[in-house]
C-alpha positions in Angstrom: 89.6 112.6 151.5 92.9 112.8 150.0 92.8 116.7 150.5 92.1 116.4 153.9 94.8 113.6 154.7 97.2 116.4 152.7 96.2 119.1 154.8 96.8 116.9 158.1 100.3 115.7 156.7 101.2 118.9 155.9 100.2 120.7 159.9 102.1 117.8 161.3 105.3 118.3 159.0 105.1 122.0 159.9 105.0 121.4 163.2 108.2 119.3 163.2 109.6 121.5 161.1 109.0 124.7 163.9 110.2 122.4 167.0 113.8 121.7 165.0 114.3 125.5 165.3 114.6 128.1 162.2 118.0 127.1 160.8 117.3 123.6 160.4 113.6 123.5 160.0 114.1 127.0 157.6 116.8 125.0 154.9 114.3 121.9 154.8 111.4 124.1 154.0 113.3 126.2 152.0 114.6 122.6 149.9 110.8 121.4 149.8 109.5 124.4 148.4 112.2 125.0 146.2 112.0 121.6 144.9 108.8 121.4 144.5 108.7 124.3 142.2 112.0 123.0 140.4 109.7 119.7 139.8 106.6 121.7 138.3 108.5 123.5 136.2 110.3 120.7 134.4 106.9 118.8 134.1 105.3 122.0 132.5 108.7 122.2 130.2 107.8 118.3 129.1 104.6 119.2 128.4 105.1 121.9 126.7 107.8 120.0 124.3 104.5 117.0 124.1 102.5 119.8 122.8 104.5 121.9 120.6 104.6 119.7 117.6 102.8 120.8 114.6 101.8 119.1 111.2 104.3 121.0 108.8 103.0 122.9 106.0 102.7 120.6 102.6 102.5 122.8 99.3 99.9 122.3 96.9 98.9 123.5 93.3 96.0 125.0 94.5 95.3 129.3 94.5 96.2 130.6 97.9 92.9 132.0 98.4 91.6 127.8 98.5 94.9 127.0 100.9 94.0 128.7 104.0 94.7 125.1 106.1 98.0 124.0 106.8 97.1 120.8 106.1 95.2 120.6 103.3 96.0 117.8 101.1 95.1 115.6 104.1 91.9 117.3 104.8 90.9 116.7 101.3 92.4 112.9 101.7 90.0 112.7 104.6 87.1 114.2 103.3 87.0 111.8 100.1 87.5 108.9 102.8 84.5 109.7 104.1 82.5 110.7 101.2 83.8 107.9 99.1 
């Protein structure tokens, strides 16, 4: 329903937009869509910063060949947790 009601929206915008000729009816489309894809772009930027953060590497006294996790002192914290 909503798609629909968009669609409708959008003919009817386009079609004031064609009547107020192509200078002024060209800079507002031209502002919407460049907008718009200012808008989408910052909002993929924010989540890109939301997703970014990773755990940071503790060391431990273990071998390397039994610290392939990055987080390994918490996965052992967790298993013992659960197990205990």
């Amino acid at each position: 329903m909503y798609l629909f009601l968009s669609m409708i929206l959008s003919a009817i915008l386009g079609f004031a937009l064609l009547m107020m000729g192509p200078v002024v009816g060209g800079l507002i489309a031209f502002g919407i869509v460049v907008g718009s894809i200012f808008r989408g772009l910052y909002l993929l930027s924010e989540i890109h910063k939301g997703l970014a953060v990773l755990p940071e590497e503790e060391k431990t006294e273990e071998p390397p060949h039994q610290n392939h996790m990055k987080n390994a002192v918490a996965y052992k914290k967790y298993l013992e947790e659960k197990n205990g």
